[in-house]
C-alpha positions in Angstrom: 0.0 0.0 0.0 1.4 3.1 -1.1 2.1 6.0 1.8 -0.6 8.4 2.0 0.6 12.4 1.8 1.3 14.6 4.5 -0.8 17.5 4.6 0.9 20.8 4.0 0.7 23.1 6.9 2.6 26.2 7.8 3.2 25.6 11.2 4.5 21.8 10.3 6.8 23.7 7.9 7.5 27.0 10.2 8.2 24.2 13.2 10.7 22.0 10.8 12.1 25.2 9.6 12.9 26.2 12.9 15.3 23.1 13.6 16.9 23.7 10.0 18.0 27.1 10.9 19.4 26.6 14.4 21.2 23.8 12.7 24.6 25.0 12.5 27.2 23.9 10.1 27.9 20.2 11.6 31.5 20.9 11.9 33.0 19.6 15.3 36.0 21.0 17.4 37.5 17.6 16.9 36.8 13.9 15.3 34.5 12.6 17.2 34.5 8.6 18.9 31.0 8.5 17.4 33.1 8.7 14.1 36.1 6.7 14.0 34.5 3.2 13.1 33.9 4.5 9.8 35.0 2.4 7.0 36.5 5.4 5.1 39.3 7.4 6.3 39.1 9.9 3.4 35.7 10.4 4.8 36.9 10.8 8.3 39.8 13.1 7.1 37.3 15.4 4.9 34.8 15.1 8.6 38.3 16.9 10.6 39.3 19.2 7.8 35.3 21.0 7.7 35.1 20.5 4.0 31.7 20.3 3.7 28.7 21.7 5.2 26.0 19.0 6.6 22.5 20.3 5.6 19.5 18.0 7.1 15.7 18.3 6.9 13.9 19.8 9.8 11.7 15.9 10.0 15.0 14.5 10.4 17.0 17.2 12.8 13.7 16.3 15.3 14.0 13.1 14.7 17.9 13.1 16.1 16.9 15.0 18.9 13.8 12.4 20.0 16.9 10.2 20.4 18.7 12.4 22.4 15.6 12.8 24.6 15.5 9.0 25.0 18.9 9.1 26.7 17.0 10.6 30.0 14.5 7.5 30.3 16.6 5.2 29.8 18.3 6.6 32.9 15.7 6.7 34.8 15.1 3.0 34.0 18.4 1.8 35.3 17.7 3.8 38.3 14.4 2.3 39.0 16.2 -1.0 39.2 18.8 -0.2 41.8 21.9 1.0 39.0 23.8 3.9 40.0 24.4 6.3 37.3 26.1 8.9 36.8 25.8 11.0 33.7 27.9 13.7 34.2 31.3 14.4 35.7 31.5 14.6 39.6 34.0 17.2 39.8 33.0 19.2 37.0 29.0 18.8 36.8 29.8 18.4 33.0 29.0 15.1 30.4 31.9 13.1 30.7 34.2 13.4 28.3 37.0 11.5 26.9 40.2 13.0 24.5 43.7 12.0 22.7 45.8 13.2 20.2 46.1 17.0 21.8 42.2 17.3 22.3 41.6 16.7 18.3 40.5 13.3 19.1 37.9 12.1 22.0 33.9 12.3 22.5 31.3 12.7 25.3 30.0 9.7 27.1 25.9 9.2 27.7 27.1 7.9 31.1 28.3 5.2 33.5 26.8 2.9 35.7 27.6 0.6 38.8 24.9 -2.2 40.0 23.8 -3.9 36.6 22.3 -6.8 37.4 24.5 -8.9 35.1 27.7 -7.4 37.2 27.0 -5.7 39.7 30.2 -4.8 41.0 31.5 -3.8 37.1 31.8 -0.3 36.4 29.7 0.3 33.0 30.0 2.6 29.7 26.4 3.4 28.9 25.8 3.8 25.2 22.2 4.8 24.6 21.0 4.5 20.8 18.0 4.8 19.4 16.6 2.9 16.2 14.0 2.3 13.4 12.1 -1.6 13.3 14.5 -2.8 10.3 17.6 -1.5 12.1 16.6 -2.8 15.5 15.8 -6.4 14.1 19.1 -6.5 12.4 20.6 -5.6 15.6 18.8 -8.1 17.6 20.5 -10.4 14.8 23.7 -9.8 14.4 24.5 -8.0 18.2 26.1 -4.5 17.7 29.5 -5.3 16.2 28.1 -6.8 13.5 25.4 -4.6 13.0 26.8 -1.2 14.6 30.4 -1.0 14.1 30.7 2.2 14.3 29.0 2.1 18.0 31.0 -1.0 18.8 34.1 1.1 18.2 32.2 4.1 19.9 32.3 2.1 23.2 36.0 0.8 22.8 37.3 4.1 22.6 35.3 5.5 25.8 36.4 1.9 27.5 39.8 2.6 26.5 40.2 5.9 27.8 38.1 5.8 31.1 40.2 2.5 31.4 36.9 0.5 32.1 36.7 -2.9 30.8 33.3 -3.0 30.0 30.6 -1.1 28.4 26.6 -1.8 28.3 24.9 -1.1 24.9 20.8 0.0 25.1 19.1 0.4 22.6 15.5 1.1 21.9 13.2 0.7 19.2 11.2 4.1 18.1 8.5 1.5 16.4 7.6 -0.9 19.5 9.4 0.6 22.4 11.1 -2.4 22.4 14.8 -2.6 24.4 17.7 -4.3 23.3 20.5 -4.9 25.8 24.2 -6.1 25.1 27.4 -5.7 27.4 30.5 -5.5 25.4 34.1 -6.4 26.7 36.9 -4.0 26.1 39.1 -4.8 23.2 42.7 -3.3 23.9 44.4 -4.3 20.8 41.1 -3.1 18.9 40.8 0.4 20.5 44.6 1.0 20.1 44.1 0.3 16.4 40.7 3.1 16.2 43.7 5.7 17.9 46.1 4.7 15.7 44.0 5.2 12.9 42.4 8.6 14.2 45.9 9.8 14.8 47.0 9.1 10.7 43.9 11.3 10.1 44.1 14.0 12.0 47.8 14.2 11.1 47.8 13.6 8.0 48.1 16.4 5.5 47.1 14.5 2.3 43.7 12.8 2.3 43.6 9.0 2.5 43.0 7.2 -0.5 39.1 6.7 -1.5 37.4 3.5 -0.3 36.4 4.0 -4.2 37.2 5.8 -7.4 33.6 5.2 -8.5 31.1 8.0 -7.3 28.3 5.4 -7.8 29.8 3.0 -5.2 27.2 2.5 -2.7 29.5 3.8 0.2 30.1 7.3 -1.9 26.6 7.7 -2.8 25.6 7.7 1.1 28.6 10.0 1.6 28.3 13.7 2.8 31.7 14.4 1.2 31.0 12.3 -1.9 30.7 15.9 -4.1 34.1 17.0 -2.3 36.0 13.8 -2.9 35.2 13.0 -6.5 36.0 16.7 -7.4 32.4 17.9 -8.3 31.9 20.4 -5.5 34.8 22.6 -4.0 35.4 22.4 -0.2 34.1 24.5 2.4 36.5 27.6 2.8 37.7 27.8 6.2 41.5 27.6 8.3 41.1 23.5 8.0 41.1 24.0 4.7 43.4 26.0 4.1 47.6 24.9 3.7 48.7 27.3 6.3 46.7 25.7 8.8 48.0 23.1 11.0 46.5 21.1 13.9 49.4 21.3 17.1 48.9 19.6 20.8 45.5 21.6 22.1 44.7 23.4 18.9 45.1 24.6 15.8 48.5 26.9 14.0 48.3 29.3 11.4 52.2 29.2 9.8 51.3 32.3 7.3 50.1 34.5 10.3 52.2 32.8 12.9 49.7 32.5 15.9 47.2 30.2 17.2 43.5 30.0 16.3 40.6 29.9 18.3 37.4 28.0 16.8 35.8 31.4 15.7 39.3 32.1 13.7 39.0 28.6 12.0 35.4 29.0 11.2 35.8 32.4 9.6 38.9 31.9 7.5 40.7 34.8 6.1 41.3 36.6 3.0 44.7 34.4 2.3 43.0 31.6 2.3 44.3 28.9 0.2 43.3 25.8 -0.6 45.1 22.2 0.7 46.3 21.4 -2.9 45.0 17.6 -2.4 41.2 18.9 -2.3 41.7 21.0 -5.4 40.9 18.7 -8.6 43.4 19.5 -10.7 47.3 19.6 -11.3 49.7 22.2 -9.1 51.6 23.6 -11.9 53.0 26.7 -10.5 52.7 28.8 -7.6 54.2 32.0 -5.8 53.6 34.6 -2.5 49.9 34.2 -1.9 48.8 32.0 -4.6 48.7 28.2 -6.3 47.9 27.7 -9.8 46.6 24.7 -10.9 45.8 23.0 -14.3 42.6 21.3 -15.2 41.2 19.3 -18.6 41.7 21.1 -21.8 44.0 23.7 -20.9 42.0 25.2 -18.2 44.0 27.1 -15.6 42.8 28.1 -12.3 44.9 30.9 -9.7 43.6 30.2 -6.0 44.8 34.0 -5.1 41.9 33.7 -1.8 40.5 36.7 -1.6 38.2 36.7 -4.2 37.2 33.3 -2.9 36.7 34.6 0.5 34.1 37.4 -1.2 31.9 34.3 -2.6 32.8 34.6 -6.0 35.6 32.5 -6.9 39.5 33.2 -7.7 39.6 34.2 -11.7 39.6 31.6 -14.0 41.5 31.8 -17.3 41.7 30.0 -20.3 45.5 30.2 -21.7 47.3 28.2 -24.2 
C-alpha cells in the first residue's frame, strides 16, 4: 500500500524550519568517537578538515533529537532497578568526556553505571542509541558489532580511555518501544588500532585514498563528502582547509600568520585563504607569495589567489594556451 501524503501546513513547515535554521554547520572542534568506526578514512579526514557543510531536513534534525531525549528515560530506568548512574562528571558537573591526540580526538559519554544486574560490581560505559524496526531487528540479529560498528568502536574508545573494561549497549526501538541490551568487553588491541588510525587522520596532510574511485559505489553515494572527494563540488573555505593551517597539541596553527586559532578564527577563515592542494581537482603547476595555480582538462587554468574566494565569488579563471 502506497504511503498516504502529508498535509501541508505552515506551522508543520515553520516548526521543521525552525530546527533547519538553528542547525549550524555540523562541523566539530575535533573527530568525534562517534566517528572513527567509519570504514573510510578519506571520509573521516574530509569530517576533521570541515570541508563540507551538513544540511538535514527539519523531520529529520527532530528526529535526532527524539533520540537524544531518550537518553533521560533510559536513565531513569536503570535507576528504577537499583543502577547507579552517573551521567555527568562529579568534579565538573559536565557530560563526561574523553580526549587523545592534543584534544583533536575524544567524545562525550551518555554515562556510567555501577549495580547492573549482570555485574554488579563492574563499572559500565552506557551507550544509549535509538533505532527504526528494520535497524533494531538487524541488531537483535547480528549483536552491535556486526550490525553497529561504528557504536561497537564508539564504546572501545570511551572503555579505552576511562580505562573501564566493560561497556553496556541500550538500545530502543522508536516503532515498538522495544529494548535491546548487550554488554560488550573492552578490546585493547582493537581500540589501540581506532587511535592509531584517528591519529593518521588528523595528522595527516594529504587525504587518505578513497574506499572508491567510482562516485556510484554504494559507500560514496551515502557520503556527505561524496561531491568534495570526486572533485564535483569545491570544499568548504575555512583555516582546516586551508595549507597554512596546522593542527598542534590543544589546537590549531596558522604558519602564514604565525599564531594560534581559536574555533571562531578557524570558522571564519581569512582573506589568504588557500586551498590544501589535495582537495583541489586538478594539477599544481605553479605557484608563488599568496597564490597556487593549478591546471585542469583542456588547458583550463585556475589561480587560487583567496580573496576573491573569500568574497563568494571564486578566484579568476583563465583559459590560456
Amino acid at each position: 500500500m502506497a504511503e498516504l501524503p502529508i498535509k501541508t501546513s505552515a506551522t508543520r513547515d515553520a516548526i521543521f524550519a525552525a530546527y533547519e535554521a538553528q542547525a549550524g554547520d555540523g562541523f566539530r572542534s575535533h573527530l568525534g568517537a562517534s566517528l572513527i568506526g567509519k570504514d573510510c578514512e578519506r571520509a573521516l579526514w574530509f569530517d576533521f578538515r570541515w570541508t563540507t557543510v551538513r544540511r538535514h531536513p527539519g523531520r529529520l534534525l527532530r528526529l535526532f533529537e527524539t533520540g537524544q531525549l531518550e537518553e533521560a528515560r533510559l536513565v531513569r530506568n536503570l535507576r528504577s532497578i537499583g543502577a547507579t548512574v552517573l551521567e555527568v562528571d562529579p568534579e565538573t558537573g559536565r557530560q563526561i568526556r574523553v580526549q587523545a591526540h592534543g584534544g583533536h580526538f575524544g567524545g562525550s559519554l551518555d554515562g556510567i553505571a555501577l549495580g547492573l544486574p549482570e555485574a554488579p560490581k563492574t563499572w559500565h560505559v552506557l551507550e544509549f542509541k535509538t533505532h527504526s524496526a528494520k535497524s533494531f531487528n538487524d541488531l537483535a540479529a547480528k549483536g552491535v558489532r556486526g550490525s553497529k560498528p561504528q557504536h561497537f568502536a564508539q564504546m572501545q574508545i570511551y572503555m579505552h580511555l576511562t580505562g573501564l573494561t566493560r561497556a553496556m549497549y541500550l538500545a530502543v526501538c522508536k516503532d515498538t518501544d522495544e529494548l535491546y541490551v548487550e554488554r560488550i568487553e573492552h578490546d585493547a588491541a582493537y581500540a589501540q588500532g581506532l587511535l592509531d588510525k584517528a591519529q593518521r587522520v588528523i595528522f595527516a596532510m594529504l587525504p587518505p585514498e578513497r574506499i572508491s574511485n567510482d562516485p556510484a559505489w554504494y559507500q560514496c553515494r551515502l557520503c556527505d563528502h561524496a561531491p568534495v572527494c570526486h572533485g564535483q563540488t569545491a570544499a568548504q573555505v575555512n583555516c582546516r582547509t586551508c595549507l597554512h593551517s596546522t593542527p598542534v597539541d590543544g589546537g590549531w596553527h596558522c604558519t602564514l600568520h604565525q599564531r594560534a586559532l581559536s574555533e571562531a578564527d578557524q570558522r571564519a577563515g581569512c582573506a589568504q585563504h588557500l586551498y590544501l592542494p589535495a582537495l583541489v581537482p586538478g594539477e599544481q603547476i605553479d605557484a608563488g607569495d599568496g597564490w597556487v595555480e593549478y591546471l585542469f582538462g583542456e588547458g583550463l587554468r585556475w589561480r587560487d589567489t583567496g580573496f576573491d574566494k573569500l568574497a563568494g565569488v571564486g578566484s579568476v579563471v583563465e583559459d590560456r594556451p
